[in-house]
C-alpha positions as a Python dict, from the first residue, in 0.01 Angstrom:
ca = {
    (1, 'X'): (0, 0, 0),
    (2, 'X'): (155, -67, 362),
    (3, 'X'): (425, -330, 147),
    (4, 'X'): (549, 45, -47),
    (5, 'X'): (518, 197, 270),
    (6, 'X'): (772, -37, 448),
    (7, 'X'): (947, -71, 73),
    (8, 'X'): (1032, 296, 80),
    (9, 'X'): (1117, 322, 448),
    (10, 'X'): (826, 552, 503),
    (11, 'X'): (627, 290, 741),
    (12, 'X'): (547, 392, 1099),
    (13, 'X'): (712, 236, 1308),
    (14, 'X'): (585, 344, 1731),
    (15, 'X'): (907, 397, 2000),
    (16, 'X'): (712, 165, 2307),
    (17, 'X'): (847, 424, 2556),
    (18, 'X'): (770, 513, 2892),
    (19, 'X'): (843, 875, 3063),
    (20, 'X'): (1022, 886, 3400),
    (21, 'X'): (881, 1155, 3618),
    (22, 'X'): (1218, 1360, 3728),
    (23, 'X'): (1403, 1152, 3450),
    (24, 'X'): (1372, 1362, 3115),
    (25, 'X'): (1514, 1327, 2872),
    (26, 'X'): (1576, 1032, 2980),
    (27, 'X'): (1307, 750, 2983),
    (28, 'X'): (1262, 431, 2997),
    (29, 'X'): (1209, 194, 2674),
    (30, 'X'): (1037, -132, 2604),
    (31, 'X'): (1152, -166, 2238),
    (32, 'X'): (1325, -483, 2184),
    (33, 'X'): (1691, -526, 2206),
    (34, 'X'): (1730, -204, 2355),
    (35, 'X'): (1862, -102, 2720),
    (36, 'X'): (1597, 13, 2974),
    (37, 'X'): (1681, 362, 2966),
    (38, 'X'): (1742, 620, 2648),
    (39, 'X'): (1791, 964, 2590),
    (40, 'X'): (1522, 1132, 2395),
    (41, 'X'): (1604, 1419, 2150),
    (42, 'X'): (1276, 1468, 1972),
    (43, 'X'): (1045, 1527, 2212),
    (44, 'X'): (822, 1889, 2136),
    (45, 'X'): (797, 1869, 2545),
    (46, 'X'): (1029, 2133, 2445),
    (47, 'X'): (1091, 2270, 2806),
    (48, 'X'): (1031, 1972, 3005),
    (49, 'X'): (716, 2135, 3191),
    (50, 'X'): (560, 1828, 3139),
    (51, 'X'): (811, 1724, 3429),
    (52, 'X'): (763, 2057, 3660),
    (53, 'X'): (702, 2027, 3992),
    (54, 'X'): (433, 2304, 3952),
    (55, 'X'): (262, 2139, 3694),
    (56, 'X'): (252, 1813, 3839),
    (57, 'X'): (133, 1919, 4227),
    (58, 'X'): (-150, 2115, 4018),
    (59, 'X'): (-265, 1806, 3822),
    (60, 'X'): (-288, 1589, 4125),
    (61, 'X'): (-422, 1836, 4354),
    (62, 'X'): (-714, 1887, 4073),
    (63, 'X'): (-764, 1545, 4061),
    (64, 'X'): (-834, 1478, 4476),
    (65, 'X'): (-1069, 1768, 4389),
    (66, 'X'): (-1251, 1696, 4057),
    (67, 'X'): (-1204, 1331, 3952),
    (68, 'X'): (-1080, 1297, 3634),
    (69, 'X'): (-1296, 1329, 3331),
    (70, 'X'): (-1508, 1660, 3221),
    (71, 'X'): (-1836, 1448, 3221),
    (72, 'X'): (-1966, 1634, 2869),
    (73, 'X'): (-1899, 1873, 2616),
    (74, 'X'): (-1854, 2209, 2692),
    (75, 'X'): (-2237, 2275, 2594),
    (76, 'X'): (-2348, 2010, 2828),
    (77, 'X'): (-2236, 1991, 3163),
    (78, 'X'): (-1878, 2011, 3064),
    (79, 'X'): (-1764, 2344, 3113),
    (80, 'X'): (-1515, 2355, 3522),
    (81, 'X'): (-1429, 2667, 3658),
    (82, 'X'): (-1016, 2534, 3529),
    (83, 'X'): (-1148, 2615, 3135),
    (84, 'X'): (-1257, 2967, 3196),
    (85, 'X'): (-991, 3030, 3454),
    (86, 'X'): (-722, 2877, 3124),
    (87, 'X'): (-931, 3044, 2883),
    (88, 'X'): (-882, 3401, 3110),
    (89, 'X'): (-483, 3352, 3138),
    (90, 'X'): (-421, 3266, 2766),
    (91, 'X'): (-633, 3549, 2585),
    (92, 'X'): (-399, 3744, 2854),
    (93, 'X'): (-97, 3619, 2724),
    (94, 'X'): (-191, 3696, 2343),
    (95, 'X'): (-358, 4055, 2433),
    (96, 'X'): (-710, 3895, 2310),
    (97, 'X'): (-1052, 3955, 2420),
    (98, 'X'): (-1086, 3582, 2478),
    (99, 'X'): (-1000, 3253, 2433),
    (100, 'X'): (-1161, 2902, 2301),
    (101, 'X'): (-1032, 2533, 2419),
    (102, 'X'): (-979, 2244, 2166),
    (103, 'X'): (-919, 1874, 2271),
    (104, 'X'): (-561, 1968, 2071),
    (105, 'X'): (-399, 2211, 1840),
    (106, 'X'): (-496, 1939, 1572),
    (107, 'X'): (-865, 2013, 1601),
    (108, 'X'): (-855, 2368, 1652),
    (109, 'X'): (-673, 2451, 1372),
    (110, 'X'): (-878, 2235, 1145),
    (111, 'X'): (-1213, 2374, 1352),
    (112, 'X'): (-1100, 2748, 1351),
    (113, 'X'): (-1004, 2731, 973),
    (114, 'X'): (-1383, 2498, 849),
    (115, 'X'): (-1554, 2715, 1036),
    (116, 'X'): (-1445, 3117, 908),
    (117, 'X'): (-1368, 2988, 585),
    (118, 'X'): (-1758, 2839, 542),
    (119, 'X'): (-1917, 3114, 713),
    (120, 'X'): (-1723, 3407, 550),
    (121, 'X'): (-1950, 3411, 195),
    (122, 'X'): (-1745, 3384, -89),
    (123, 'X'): (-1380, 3398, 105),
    (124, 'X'): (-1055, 3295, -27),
    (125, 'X'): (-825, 3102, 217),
    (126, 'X'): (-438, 3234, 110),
    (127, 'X'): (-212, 2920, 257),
    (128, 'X'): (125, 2920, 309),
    (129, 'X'): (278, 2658, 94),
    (130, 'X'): (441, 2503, 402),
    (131, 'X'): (137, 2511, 609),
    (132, 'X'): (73, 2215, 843),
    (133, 'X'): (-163, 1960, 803),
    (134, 'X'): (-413, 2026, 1013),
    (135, 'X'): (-443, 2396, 790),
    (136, 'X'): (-488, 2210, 503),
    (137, 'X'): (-728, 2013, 604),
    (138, 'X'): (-924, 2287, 764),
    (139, 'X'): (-951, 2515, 473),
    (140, 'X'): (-1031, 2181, 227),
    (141, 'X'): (-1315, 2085, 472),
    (142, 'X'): (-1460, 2486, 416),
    (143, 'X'): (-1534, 2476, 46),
    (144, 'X'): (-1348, 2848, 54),
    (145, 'X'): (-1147, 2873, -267),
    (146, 'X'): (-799, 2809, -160),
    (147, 'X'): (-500, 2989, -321),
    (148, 'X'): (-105, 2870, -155),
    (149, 'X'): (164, 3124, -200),
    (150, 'X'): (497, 3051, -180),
    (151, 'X'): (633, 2963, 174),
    (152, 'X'): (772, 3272, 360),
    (153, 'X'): (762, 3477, 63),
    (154, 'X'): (553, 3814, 128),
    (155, 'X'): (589, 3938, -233),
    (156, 'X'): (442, 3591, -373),
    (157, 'X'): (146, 3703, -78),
    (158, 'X'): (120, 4078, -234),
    (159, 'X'): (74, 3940, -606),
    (160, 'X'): (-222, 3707, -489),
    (161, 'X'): (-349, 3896, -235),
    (162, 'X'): (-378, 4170, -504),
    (163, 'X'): (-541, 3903, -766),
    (164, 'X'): (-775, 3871, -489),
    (165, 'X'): (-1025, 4173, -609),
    (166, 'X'): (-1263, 4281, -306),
    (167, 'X'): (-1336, 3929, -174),
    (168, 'X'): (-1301, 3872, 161),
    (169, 'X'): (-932, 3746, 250),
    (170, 'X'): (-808, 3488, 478),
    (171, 'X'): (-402, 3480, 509),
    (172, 'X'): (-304, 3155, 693),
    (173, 'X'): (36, 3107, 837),
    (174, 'X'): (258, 2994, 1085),
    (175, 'X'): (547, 3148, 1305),
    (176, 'X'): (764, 2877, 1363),
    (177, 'X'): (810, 2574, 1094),
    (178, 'X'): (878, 2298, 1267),
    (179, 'X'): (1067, 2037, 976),
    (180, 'X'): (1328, 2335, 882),
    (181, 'X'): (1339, 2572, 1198),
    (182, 'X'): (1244, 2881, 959),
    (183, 'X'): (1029, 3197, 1102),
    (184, 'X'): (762, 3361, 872),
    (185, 'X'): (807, 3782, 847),
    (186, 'X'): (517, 3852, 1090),
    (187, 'X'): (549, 4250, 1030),
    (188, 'X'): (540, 4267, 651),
    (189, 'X'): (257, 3993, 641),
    (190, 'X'): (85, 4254, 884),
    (191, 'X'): (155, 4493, 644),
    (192, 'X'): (25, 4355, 358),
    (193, 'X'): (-263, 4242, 520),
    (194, 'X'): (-387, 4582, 653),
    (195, 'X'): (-313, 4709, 294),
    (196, 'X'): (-544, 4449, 147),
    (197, 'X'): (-750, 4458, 452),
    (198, 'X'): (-724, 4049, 473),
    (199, 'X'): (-818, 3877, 784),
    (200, 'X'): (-517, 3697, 936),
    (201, 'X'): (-490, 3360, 1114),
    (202, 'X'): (-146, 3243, 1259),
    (203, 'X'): (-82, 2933, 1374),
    (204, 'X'): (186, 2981, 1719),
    (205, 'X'): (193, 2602, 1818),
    (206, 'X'): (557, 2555, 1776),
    (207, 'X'): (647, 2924, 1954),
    (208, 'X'): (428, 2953, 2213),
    (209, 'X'): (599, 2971, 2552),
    (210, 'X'): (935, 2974, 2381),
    (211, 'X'): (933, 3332, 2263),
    (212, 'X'): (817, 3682, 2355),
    (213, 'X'): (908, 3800, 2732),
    (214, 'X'): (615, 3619, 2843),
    (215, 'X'): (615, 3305, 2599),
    (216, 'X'): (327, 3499, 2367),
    (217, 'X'): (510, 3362, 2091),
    (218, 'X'): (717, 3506, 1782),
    (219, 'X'): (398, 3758, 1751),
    (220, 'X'): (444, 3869, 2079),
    (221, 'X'): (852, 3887, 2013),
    (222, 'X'): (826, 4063, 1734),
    (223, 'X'): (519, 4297, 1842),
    (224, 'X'): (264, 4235, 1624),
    (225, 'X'): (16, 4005, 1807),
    (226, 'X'): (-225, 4333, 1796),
    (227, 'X'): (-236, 4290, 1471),
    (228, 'X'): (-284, 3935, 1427),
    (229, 'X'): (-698, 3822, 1420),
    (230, 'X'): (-662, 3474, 1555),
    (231, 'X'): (-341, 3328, 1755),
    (232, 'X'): (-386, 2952, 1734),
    (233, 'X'): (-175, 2776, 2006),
    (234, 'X'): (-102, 2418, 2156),
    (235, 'X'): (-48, 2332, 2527),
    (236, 'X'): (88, 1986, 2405),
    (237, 'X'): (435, 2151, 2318),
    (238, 'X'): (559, 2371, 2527),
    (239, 'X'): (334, 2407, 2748),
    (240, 'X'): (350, 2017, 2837),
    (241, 'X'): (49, 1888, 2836),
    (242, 'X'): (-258, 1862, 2636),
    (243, 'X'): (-511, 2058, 2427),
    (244, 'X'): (-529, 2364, 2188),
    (245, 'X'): (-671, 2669, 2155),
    (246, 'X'): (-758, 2997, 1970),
    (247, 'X'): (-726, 3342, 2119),
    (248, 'X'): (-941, 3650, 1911),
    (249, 'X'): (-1186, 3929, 1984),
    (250, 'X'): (-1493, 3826, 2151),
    (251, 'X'): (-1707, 3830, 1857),
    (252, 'X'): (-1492, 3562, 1639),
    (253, 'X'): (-1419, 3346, 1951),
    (254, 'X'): (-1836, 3339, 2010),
    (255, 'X'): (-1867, 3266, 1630),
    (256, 'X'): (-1651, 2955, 1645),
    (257, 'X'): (-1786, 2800, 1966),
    (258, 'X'): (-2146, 2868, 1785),
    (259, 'X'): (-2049, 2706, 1485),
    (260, 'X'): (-1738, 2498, 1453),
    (261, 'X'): (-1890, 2166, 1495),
    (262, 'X'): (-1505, 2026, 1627),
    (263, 'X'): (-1591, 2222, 1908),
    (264, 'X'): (-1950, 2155, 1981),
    (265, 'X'): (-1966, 1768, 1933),
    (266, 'X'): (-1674, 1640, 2125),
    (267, 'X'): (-1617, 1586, 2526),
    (268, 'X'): (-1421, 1922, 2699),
    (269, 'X'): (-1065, 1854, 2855),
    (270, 'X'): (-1043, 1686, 3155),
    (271, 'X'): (-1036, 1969, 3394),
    (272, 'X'): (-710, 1785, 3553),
    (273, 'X'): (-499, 1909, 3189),
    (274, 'X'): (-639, 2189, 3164),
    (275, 'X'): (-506, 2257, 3534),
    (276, 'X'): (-220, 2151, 3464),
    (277, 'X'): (-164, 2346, 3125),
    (278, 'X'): (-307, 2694, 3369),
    (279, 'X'): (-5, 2629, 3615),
    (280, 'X'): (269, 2576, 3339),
    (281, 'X'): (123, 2896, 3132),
    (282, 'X'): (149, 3070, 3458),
    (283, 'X'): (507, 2995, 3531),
    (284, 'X'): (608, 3033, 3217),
    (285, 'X'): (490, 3404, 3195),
    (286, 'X'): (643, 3523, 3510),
    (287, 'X'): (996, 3449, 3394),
    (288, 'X'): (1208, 3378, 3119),
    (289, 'X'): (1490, 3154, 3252),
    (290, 'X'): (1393, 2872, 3076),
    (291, 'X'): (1370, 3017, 2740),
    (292, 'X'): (1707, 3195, 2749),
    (293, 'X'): (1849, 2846, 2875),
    (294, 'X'): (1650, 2679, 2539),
    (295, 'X'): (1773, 2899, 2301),
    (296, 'X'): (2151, 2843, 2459),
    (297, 'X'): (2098, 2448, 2393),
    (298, 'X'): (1969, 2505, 2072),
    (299, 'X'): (2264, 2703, 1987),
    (300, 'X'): (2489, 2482, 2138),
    (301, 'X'): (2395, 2213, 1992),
    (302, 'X'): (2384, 2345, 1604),
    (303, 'X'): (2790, 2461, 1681),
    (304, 'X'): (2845, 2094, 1782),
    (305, 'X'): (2719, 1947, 1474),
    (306, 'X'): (2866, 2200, 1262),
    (307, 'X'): (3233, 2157, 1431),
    (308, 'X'): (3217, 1776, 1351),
    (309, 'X'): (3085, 1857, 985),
    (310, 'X'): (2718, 1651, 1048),
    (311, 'X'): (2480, 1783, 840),
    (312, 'X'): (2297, 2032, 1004),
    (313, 'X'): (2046, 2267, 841),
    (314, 'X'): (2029, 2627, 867),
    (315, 'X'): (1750, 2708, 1162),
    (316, 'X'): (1671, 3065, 1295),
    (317, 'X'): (1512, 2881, 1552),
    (318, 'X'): (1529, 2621, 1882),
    (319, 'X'): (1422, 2345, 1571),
    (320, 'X'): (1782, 2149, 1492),
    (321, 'X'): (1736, 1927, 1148),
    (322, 'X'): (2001, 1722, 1061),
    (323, 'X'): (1989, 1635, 685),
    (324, 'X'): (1986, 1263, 564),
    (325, 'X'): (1862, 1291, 217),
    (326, 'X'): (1711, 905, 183),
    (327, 'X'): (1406, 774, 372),
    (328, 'X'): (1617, 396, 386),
    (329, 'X'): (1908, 561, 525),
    (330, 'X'): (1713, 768, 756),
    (331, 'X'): (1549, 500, 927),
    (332, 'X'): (1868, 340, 968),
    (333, 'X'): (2043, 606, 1124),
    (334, 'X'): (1758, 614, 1394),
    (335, 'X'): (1756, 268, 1435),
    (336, 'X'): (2130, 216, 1465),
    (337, 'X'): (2141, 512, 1729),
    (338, 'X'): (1893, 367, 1963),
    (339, 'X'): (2018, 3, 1919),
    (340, 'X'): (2355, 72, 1974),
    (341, 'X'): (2375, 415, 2152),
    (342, 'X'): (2042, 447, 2354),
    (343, 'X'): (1971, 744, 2160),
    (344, 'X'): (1609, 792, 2028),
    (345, 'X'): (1515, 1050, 1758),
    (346, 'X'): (1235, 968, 1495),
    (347, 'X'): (1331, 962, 1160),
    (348, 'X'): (1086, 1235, 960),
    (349, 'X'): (1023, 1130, 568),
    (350, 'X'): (796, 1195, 299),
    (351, 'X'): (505, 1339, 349),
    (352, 'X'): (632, 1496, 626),
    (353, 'X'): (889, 1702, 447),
    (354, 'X'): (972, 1644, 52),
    (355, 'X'): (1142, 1370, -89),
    (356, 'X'): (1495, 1423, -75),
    (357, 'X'): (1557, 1629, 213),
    (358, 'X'): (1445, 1337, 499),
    (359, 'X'): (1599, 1409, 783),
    (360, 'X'): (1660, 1348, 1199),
    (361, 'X'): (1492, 1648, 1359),
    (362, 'X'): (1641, 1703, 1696),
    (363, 'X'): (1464, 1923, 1944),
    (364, 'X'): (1676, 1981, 2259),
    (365, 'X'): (1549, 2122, 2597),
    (366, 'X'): (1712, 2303, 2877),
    (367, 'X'): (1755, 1976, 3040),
    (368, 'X'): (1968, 1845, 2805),
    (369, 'X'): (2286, 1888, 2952),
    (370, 'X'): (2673, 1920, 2792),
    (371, 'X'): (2692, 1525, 2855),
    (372, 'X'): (2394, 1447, 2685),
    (373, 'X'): (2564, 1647, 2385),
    (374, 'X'): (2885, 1455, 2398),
    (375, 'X'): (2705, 1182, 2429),
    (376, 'X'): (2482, 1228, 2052),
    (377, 'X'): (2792, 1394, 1866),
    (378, 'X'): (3003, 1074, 1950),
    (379, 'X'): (2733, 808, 1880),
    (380, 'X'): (2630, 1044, 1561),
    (381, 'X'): (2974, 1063, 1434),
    (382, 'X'): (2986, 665, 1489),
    (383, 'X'): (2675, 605, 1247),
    (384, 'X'): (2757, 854, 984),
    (385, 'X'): (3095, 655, 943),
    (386, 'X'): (2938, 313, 945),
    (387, 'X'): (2674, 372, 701),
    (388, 'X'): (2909, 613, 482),
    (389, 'X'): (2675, 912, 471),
    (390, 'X'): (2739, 1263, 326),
    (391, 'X'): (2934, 1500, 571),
    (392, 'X'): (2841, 1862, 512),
    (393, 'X'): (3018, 2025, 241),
}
């Protein structure tokens, strides 16, 4: 099975690299044969926080203070003062009663979404047909009958949610898709929701602290994070460190940390991340600088592609895919870039996205400067010519 893997260039394939505080994107590489430094463009540090000054004084400050490690789970000796003080700023930030933590977006997702969808009797879990992976695996791991609609379509939503009958409903989605840069219609899944009176679950980890005035998110953008039941975030992304989370009314957040045995049965954050994460959250509500200046690269960066004829896919959002169309060819393209133009972006195949639309996903930052654009248009013209790949119609 790992021989097909590697047969149809779908085979993993680690970047050994090594981040340079005061560096990014630039960082430093140990992969043979190339130079010591490369440019990154597909990090989902997506505003370089994990590189803030505020963040990092935080982290070691907590550290002289705490240690390192949370010593237990949250149950047993491994709740700091940092978790509820994180937990208190987030459920702020979404307008929610409160606020669980999760070792990573990952495992709340997949906790969140086994745990409502066992404990609500005789629930149906409606999944967006582009859901991520952790989603699916949550609502497999409940038992709930499952029913996908298709992705970003609200009508396809109405006629099952209306096939539904009286059961209770579960609409899963997410804001931001992170292979195609798409945004789900927040408002008229609201809508239909309250008209079916469905529960709804969003999952935020690819918007949160890039959108809204205060980095709530698309929901809180677009005003409808009142009417969401559970906001499920990251602080891996954005946010720049580590962990997830899920932010809901008191009485669904003290359900899940009762139940959801991904919570329960694992060690808590190290109260040194979850320090961390506090400070960046913190920053990143009291101004928006950095997400006007992200949105400006990502725009930038799709009219530079599109001037030279590369590729690029339509994207609403900061996500920039650049269509390859063959999971051989893909992985060449990557490989050629960083070997011969310090430039590293990770090829994304099948599963990941469907067969035939592999791609290079970049993801700039606000510290990606004009140079650093030249710099990938140049060396991405260069390997589109020597490997004879499709320009964009």
């Amino acid at each position: 099975q790992l021989d097909t893997l590697r047969a149809e260039g779908n085979y993993r394939i680690f970047a050994h690299l090594e981040r340079c505080r005061g560096e990014f994107p630039r960082a430093a590489s140990h992969v043979a044969d190339t130079p010591d430094k490369i440019t990154v463009w597909c990090s989902n540090d997506y505003l370089g926080m994990g590189q803030h000054p505020a963040v990092v004084r935080e982290m070691v400050d907590t550290i002289e203070a705490c240690g390192t490690g949370a010593g237990g789970t949250r149950n047993i000796s491994g709740t700091n003062c940092h978790h509820l003080a994180l937990e208190a700023e987030l459920a702020d930030l979404h307008g929610k009663d409160a606020v669980l933590l999760f070792t990573s977006g990952y495992v709340s997702n997949w906790a969140a979404l086994t745990t409502l969808g066992s404990r609500i009797e005789n629930a149906v879990i409606l999944s967006d047909a582009g859901n991520h992976a952790s989603m699916i695996e949550g609502i497999r791991q409940s038992r709930a009958d499952k029913v996908i609609w298709k992705h970003n379509d609200w009508r396809d939503l109405d006629r099952k949610l209306a096939a539904t009958g009286d059961r209770p409903k579960i609409v899963a989605f997410e804001s931001v898709y992170s292979m195609d840069g798409d945004i789900a219609p927040l408002k008229e899944i609201c809508d239909l929701a309250e008209r079916y009176n469905a529960f709804t679950y969003l999952d935020e980890v690819h918007a949160v602290g890039l959108y809204g005035q205060r980095g709530g998110g698309v929901s809180e953008r677009d005003g409808v994070a009142h009417r969401i039941d559970i906001i499920e975030g990251t602080l891996g992304k954005a946010i720049g460190v580590m962990g997830g989370y899920i932010a809901a009314n008191a009485d669904i957040i003290d359900a899940i940390r009762s139940y959801a045995s991904g919570f329960i049965f694992t060690t808590a954050l190290s109260p040194v991340l979850v320090a961390g994460a506090l400070a960046s959250v913190e920053t990143l509500k009291a101004s928006n600088h950095l997400r006007e200046q992200h949105q400006e690269r990502a725009a930038h960066l799709k009219k530079l592609l599109a001037d030279e004829g590369l590729p690029v896919m339509d994207s609403v959002s900061h996500i920039v895919p650049v269509k390859v169309g063959d999971p051989v060819q893909c992985k060449r393209v990557s490989d050629y870039l960083l070997e011969e133009h310090n430039i590293y972006v990770q090829p994304i195949n099948y599963p990941t996205v469907p067969k035939g639309t592999e791609r290079l996903r970049f993801t700039p930052t606000p510290l990606h400067t004009d140079d650093h654009m030249g710099d990938l248009i140049k060396a991405l013209d260069d390997v589109w010519t020597a490997l004879k790949l499709k320009r964009a119609a």
